[in-house]
C-alpha positions, 0 to 999 in steps of 0.5 A: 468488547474487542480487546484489540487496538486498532493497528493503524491508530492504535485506538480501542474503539473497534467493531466486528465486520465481517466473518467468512469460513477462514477468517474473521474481519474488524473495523476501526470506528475512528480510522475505518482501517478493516484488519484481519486479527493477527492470529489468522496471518499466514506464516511469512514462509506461506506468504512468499510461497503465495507471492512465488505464484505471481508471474509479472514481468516488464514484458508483460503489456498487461501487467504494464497496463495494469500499473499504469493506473498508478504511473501516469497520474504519479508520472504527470506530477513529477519533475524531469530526472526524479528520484524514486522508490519501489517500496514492496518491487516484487519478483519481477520488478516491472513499475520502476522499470517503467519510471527509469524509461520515463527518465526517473533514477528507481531503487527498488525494496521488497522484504522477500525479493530485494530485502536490502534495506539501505534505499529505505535510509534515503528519501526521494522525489516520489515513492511508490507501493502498488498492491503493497499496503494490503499485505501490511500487518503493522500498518501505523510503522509500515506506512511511516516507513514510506513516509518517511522516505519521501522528501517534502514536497515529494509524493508517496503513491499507493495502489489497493483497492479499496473497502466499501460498504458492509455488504460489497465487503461481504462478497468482495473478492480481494478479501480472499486472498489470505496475505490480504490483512488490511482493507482501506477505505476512502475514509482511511485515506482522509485520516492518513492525510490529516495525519500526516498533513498531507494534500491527498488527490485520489484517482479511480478506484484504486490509487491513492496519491499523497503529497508531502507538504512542509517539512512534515 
């Protein structure tokens, strides 16, 4: 038995995944979160070094194309003069740029490059978190955080890849990456979504869209 809770659901009913010569990986039964175990997270000093790497910009067409897998779908479902979120924005903070030249009104938020917390105090129109929820060690709170900046009838949009089966994970690329600490699946989402009693509508293979519904 794996005495460990699950850091999304907190439940007990967890099984081992996968193993490679750095890491091992285990799978939530309930939620189907994939999580690294906390004593592989790298140092926060590590982690900010490996994201010092990166080297996006808005001048950068790719990158943009890149993040446009996120926006136009996100950018279709908004209304005129919107209020948004850049929730993890990065070094070279490219997806609100896009926004604000869509005619949107951007804050952005990154723990290590605009740690000012005072946009999280606020909701919005739409909030968004591209190659973000990956990094999240404490998935149940990190993802309420960004919830609960989204205003009802507002919507969060993720971009991650996504977990498939055992054997993809096995040779899967993105579980390299050592700041890579959770791995969600279709069915993760579905569980998100009921939840948080959300509409959820997914595109590609990558982006998740969540709308808040109510006053949840």
């Amino acid at each position: 038995m794996i005495d460990v809770l699950c850091p999304l659901c907190a439940d007990s009913r967890i099984g081992e995944f996968d193993e490679d010569r750095f890491r091992s990986y285990l799978c939530c039964n309930v939620c189907r979160l994939i999580f690294v175990p906390c004593e592989y997270h790298v140092s926060p000093s590590d982690e900010k070094a490996e994201y010092d790497l990166h080297e996006n910009s808005p001048d950068d067409p790719g990158y943009r194309k890149f993040l446009g897998r996120l926006f136009e779908p996100m950018n279709d479902r908004l209304a005129a003069g919107s209020t948004g979120l850049d929730f993890g924005s990065g070094p070279g903070p490219t997806l609100s740029v896009m926004f604000e030249e869509a005619g949107h009104n951007v804050s952005i938020y990154d723990p290590f490059y605009a740690p000012d917390e005072t946009p999280l105090t606020r909701q919005y129109d739409f909030v968004t978190a591209s190659e973000v929820v990956e990094h999240f060690r404490n998935p149940a709170d990190d993802l309420q955080r960004l919830w609960s900046c989204v205003k009802p009838g507002g919507l969060l949009g993720i971009m991650t890849k996504r977990a498939l089966d055992q054997a993809s994970f096995a040779n899967w690329h993105y579980k390299n990456d050592p700041t890579h600490v959770s791995f969600f699946s279709r069915e993760t989402f579905n569980w998100l979504a009921e939840l948080w009693r959300a509409r959820l509508t997914v595109v590609g293979s990558d982006v998740i869209l969540l709308a808040k519904l109510g006053s949840t």
